[in-house]
C-alpha positions as CSV (number, residue, x, y, z in Angstrom):
1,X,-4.8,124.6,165.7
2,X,-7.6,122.2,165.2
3,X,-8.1,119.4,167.0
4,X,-11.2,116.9,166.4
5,X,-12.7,116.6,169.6
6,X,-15.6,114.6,168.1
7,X,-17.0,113.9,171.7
8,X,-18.4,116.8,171.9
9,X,-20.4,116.4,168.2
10,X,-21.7,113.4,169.4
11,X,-23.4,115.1,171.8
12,X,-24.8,117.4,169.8
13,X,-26.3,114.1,167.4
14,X,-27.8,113.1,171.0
15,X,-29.5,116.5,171.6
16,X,-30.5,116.0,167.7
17,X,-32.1,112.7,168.5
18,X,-34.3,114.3,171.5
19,X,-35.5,117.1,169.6
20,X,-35.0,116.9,166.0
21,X,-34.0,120.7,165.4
22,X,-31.9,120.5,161.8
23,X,-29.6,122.7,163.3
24,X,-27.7,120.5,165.6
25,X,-27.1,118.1,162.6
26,X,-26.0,121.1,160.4
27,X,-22.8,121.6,163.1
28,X,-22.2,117.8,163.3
29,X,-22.1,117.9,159.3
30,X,-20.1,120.9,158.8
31,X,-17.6,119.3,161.2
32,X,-17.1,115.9,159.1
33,X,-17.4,117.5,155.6
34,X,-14.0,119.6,156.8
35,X,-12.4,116.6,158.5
36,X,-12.9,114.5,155.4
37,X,-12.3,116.5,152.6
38,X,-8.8,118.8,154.2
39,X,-5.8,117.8,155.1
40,X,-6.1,116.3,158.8
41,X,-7.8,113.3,156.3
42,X,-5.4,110.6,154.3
43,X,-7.7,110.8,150.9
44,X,-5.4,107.8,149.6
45,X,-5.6,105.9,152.9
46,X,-8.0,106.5,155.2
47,X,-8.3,108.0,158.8
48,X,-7.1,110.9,160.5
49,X,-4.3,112.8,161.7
50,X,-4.0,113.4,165.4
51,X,-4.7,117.4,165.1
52,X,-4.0,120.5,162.4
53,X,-1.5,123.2,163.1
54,X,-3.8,125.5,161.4
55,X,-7.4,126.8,161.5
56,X,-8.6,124.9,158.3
57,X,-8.2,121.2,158.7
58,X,-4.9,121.9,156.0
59,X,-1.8,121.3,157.6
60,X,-1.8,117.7,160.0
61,X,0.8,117.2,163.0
62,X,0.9,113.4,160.7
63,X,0.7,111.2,163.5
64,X,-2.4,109.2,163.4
65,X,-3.8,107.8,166.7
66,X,-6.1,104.7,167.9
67,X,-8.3,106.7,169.9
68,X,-9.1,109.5,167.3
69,X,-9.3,107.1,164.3
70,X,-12.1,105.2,166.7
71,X,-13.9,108.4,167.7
72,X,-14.1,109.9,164.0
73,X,-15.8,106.4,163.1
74,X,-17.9,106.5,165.9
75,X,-19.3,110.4,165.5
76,X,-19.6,108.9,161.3
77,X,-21.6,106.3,162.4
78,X,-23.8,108.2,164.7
79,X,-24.5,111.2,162.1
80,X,-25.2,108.2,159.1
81,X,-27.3,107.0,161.2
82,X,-29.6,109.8,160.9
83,X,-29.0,111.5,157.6
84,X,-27.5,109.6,154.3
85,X,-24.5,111.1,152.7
86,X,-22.5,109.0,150.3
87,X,-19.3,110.7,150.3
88,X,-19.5,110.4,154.3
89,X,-19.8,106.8,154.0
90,X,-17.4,106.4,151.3
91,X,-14.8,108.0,153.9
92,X,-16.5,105.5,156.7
93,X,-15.7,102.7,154.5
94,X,-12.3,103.6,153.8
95,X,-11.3,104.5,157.8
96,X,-12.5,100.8,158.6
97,X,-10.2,99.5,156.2
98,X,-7.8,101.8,157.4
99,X,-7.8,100.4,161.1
100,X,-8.9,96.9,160.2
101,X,-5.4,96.2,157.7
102,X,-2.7,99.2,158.4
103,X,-3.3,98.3,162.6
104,X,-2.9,95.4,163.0
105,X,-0.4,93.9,165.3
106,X,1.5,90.6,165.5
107,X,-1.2,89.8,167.8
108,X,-4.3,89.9,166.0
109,X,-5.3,93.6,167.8
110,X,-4.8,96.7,166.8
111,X,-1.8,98.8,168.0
112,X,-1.7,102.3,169.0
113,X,-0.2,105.1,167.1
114,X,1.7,105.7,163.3
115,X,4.5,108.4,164.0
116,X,4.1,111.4,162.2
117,X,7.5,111.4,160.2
118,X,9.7,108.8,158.5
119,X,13.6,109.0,157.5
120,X,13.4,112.1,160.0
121,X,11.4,114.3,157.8
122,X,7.9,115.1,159.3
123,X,4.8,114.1,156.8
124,X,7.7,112.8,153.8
125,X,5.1,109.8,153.5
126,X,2.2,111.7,152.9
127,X,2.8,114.7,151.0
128,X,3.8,114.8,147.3
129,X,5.5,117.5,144.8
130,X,3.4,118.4,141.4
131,X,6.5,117.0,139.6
132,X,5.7,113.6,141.4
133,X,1.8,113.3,141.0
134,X,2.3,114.6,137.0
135,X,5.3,112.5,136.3
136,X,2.8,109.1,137.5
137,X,-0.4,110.6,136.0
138,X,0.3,112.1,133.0
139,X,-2.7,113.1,130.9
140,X,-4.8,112.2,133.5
141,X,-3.3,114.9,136.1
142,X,-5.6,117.8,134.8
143,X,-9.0,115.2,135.9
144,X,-7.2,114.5,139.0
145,X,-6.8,118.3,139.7
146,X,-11.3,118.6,139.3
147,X,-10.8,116.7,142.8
148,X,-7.8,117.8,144.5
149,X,-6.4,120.6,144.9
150,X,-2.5,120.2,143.3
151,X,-0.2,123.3,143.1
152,X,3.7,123.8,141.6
153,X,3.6,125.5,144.6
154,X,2.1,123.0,147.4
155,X,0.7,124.1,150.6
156,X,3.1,122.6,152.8
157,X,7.1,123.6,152.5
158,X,6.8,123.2,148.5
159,X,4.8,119.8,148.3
160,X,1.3,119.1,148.3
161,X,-0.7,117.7,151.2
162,X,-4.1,116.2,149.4
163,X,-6.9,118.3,149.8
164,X,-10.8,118.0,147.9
165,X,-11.3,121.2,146.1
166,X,-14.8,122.9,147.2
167,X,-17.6,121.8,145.3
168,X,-15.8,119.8,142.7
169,X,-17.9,117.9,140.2
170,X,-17.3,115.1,137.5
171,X,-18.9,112.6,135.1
172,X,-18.9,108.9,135.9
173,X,-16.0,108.9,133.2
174,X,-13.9,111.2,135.1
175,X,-15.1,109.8,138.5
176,X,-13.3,106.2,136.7
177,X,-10.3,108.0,135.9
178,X,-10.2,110.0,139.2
179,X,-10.3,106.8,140.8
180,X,-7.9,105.2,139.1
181,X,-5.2,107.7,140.0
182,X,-6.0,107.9,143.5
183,X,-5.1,103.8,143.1
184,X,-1.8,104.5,141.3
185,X,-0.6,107.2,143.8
186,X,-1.6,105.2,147.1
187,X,0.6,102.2,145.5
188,X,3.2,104.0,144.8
189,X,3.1,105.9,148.2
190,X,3.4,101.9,149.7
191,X,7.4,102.0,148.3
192,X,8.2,104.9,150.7
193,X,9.6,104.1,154.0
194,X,6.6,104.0,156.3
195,X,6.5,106.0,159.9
196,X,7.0,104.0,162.8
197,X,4.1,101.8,164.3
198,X,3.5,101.6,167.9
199,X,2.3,97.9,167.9
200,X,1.0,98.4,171.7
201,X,-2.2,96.9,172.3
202,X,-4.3,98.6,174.5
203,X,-7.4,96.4,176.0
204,X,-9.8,99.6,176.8
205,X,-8.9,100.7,172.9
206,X,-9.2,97.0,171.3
207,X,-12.7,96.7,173.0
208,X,-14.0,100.4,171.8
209,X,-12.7,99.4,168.3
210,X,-15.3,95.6,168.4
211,X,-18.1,98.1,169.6
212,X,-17.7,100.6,167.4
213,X,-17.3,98.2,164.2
214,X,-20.2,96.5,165.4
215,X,-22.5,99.9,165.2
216,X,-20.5,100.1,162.1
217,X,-21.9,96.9,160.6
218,X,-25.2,98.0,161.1
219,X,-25.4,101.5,160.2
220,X,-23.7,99.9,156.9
221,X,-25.5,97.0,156.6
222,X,-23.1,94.8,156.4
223,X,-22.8,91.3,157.6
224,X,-19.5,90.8,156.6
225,X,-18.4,93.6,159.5
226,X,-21.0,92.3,161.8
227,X,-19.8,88.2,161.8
228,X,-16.2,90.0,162.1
């Protein structure tokens, strides 16, 4: 099983920072282009699952946690920081928005934790069939596939958990279309029942989250996130 323990990777950016050695941030990016671009990642949502039940990043245990979503931003913002990677910020971008709208409580704070199943099936929000993501793409389905990995077969009991194929690459046309389906899918995926939200606030959570979006703002530059 894999488990994220970004902690440790932020260490290794603050051994970077004291001596510069290009090896340290080699680790720290191997680490998040495997988080971001497997399984343990919602590609049509944001932010990550709480662990993998394999050694690949593939297969998630689905429930997605406060404290890890926070930590994965954190470790993004503290490798951007040093080295520019626009597929690293695109996923920092999209984990903001993550926490920022799907966590929210009644209360203005965030909660803590998104179960990992709905209607008693583990992962039935997430995952999809081929039949599914053809029957709502259509002709565009063979684009779709340059980025994601999409079997008949699946890779997770005969449905597909989103994955980036290695080393995909498309024109600005197909990077148009690509983006377009990943709309189409992530509003259909909003009609399924959604997993149960712990709405809990947690004070020592809520207050890492307003630090970390702060660092955020500025490793971004973005004023909007900052006056937040």
């Amino acid at each position: 099983p894999k488990f994220p323990q970004l902690y440790i990777f932020d260490t290794i950016l603050y051994f970077y920072n004291k001596n510069k050695k290009n090896s340290f941030l080699d680790v720290v990016r191997k680490l998040l282009n495997n988080i971001s671009s497997k399984g343990i990642y919602d590609h049509l949502g944001g932010g990550i699952s709480r662990y993998t039940v394999d050694e690949e990043w593939i297969i998630p245990h689905f429930e997605k946690m406060l404290y890890d979503n926070i930590l994965f931003v954190r470790t993004l913002n503290n490798y951007l920081v040093n080295k520019k990677d626009e597929k690293l910020n695109n996923k920092l971008i999209q984990t903001i928005n993550f926490l920022n709208n799907e966590f929210l409580n009644g209360k203005n704070l965030l909660g803590s934790a998104y179960d990992a199943d709905s209607e008693d099936v583990e992962g039935k929000y997430y995952v999809w069939s081929n039949e599914e993501i053809e029957g709502l793409l259509g002709n565009d389905m063979n684009i779709f596939k340059k980025k994601y990995l999409v079997t008949k077969e699946g890779n997770f009991k005969g449905s597909n958990i989103l994955i980036e194929n290695d080393n995909f690459e498309f024109n600005e046309k197909e990077s148009e279309i690509i983006n377009k389906c990943e709309k189409k899918l992530f509003e259909e995926r909003k009609k399924r029942v959604k997993p149960f939200f712990d709405d809990k606030s947690q004070t020592d959570l809520n207050s890492f989250w307003i630090y970390t979006l702060l660092h955020s703002s500025f490793v971004l530059n973005n004023k909007t996130l900052r006056d937040k």
